[in-house]
N, C-alpha and C positions, 0 to 999 in steps of 0.2 A: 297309699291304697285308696281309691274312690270308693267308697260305700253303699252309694246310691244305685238301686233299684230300677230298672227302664222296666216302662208301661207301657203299651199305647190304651189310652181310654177313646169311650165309645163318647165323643165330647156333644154330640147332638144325641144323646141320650142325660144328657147331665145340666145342670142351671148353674153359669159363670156368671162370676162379676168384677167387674174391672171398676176400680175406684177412681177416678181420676178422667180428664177428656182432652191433654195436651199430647205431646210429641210421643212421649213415654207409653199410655194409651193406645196412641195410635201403630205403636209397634207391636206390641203384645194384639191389640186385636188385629192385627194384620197379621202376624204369624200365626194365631189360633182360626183363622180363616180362612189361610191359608194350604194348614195343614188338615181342617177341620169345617169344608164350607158351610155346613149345620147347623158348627155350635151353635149352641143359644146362650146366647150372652143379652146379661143388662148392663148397660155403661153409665154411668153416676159420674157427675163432673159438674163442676160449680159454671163453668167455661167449656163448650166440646167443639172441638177446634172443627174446622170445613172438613181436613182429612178425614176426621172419625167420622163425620157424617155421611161423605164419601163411601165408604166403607162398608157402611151398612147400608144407606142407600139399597132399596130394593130385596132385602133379605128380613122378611116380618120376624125371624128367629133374633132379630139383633134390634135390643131396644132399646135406644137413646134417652138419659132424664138429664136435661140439665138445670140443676138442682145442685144444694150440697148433699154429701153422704147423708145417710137415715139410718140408724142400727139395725130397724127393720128391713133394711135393703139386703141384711143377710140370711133372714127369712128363705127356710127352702132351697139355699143353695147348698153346691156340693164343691166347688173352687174358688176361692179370690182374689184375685191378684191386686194388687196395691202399686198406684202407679201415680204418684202426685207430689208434689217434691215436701209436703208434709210429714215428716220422719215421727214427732206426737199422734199424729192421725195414724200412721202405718204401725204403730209400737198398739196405741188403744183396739184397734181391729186386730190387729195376730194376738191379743191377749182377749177376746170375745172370741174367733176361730176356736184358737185352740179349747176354749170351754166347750164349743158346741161341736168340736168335731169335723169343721170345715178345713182341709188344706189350703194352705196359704202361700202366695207368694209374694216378695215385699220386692220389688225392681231393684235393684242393684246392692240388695240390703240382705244378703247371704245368710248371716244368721239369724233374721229373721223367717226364712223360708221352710215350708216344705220341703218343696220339690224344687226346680229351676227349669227353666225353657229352653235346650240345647237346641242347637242345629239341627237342621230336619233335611235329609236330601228326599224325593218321591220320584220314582220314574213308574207313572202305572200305578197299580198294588203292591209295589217292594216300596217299603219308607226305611230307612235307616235313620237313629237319631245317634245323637252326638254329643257327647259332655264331656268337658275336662272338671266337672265337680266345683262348676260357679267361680275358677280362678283364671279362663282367658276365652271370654265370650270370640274373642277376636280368631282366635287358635280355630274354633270350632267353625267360626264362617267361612275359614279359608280352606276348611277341609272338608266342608261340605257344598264350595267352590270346588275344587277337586274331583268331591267323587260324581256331582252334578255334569261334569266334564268328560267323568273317564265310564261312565254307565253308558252302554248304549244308546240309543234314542228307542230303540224295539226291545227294550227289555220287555213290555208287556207284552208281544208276543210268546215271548221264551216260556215266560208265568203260565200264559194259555196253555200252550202245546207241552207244557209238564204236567199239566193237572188234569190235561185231557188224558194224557200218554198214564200217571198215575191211576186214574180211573177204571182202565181196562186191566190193572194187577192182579193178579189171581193169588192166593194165598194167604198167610197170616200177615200180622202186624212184620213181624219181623223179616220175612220175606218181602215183603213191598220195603220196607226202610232198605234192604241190603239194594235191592232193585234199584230203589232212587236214589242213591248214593253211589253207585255206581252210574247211572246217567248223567248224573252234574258232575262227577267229580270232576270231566275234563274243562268243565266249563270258564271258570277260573284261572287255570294256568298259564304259566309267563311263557 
């Protein structure tokens, strides 16, 4: 049974930190800016490699130190993710998180984490995420290869003209729900 909770957070309403400024780094903030052109992230790295500077290049929400870590660097944050192949450093931080309260996530170090960063498909405003529960990152990329595939290219039309078409319902809650459920249902169908 997977246990875990899906969220989406409002990630440029929140202050991230990513520890580290190598390859590792450069994934997690490329998938959080990806999924989240906003976030405001500060990146801490003794070394921040050309990608990561790349990356942020042009986005004042993304602030580059390269510096080692600073305990104060957790100051005010609400996420962490832990990206540097220092496993002492990533154990000392998820044990300072979890006193203050901060989620945490340790890259490839599961029982260390939170939460975990699954696959993310976006077409428009529909985002589907993706987890097999931190045991086959590789499962999840190929299925969000897939549904990246098999979604329309105009699903953000469809989004449009539903919430326009929803708008003009007349009735309760539960009128409008039968209504729109009965409009999508055929949409899906094999």
């Amino acid at each position: 049974m997977n246990p875990l909770f899906p969220i989406f957070l409002k990630a440029h309403q929140l202050n991230l930190l990513i520890v580290g400024g190598g390859n590792v780094a450069e994934e997690k903030l490329g998938f959080l800016l990806k999924g989240s052109p906003e976030a405001r992230v500060m990146v801490v790295g003794t070394t921040i490699k050309e990608e990561v500077r790349v990356l942020a290049d042009g986005k004042p929400h993304v602030v580059l130190h390269e510096r080692p870590f600073a305990w104060n660097d957790l100051d005010g944050r609400h996420i962490v993710i832990c990206a540097t192949d220092d496993r002492p450093l990533h154990e000392a931080i998820k044990q300072e998180t979890e006193k203050r309260g901060i989620l945490t996530n340790v890259a490839d170090t599961p029982e260390l984490c939170d939460f975990y960063l699954g696959g993310v498909v976006t077409k428009g405003d529909l985002k589907i995420a993706i987890s097999t529960n931190g045991k086959s990152p590789t499962l999840a990329k190929r299925i969000r290869q897939y549904l990246e595939e098999a979604l329309p290219d105009d699903t953000q039309s469809l989004i449009d003209n539903l919430r326009a078409y929803r708008s003009t319902l007349k009735g309760d809650f539960a009128d409008k729900v039968r209504e729109m459920n009965e409009v999508t249902a055929s949409l899906l169908k094999k």
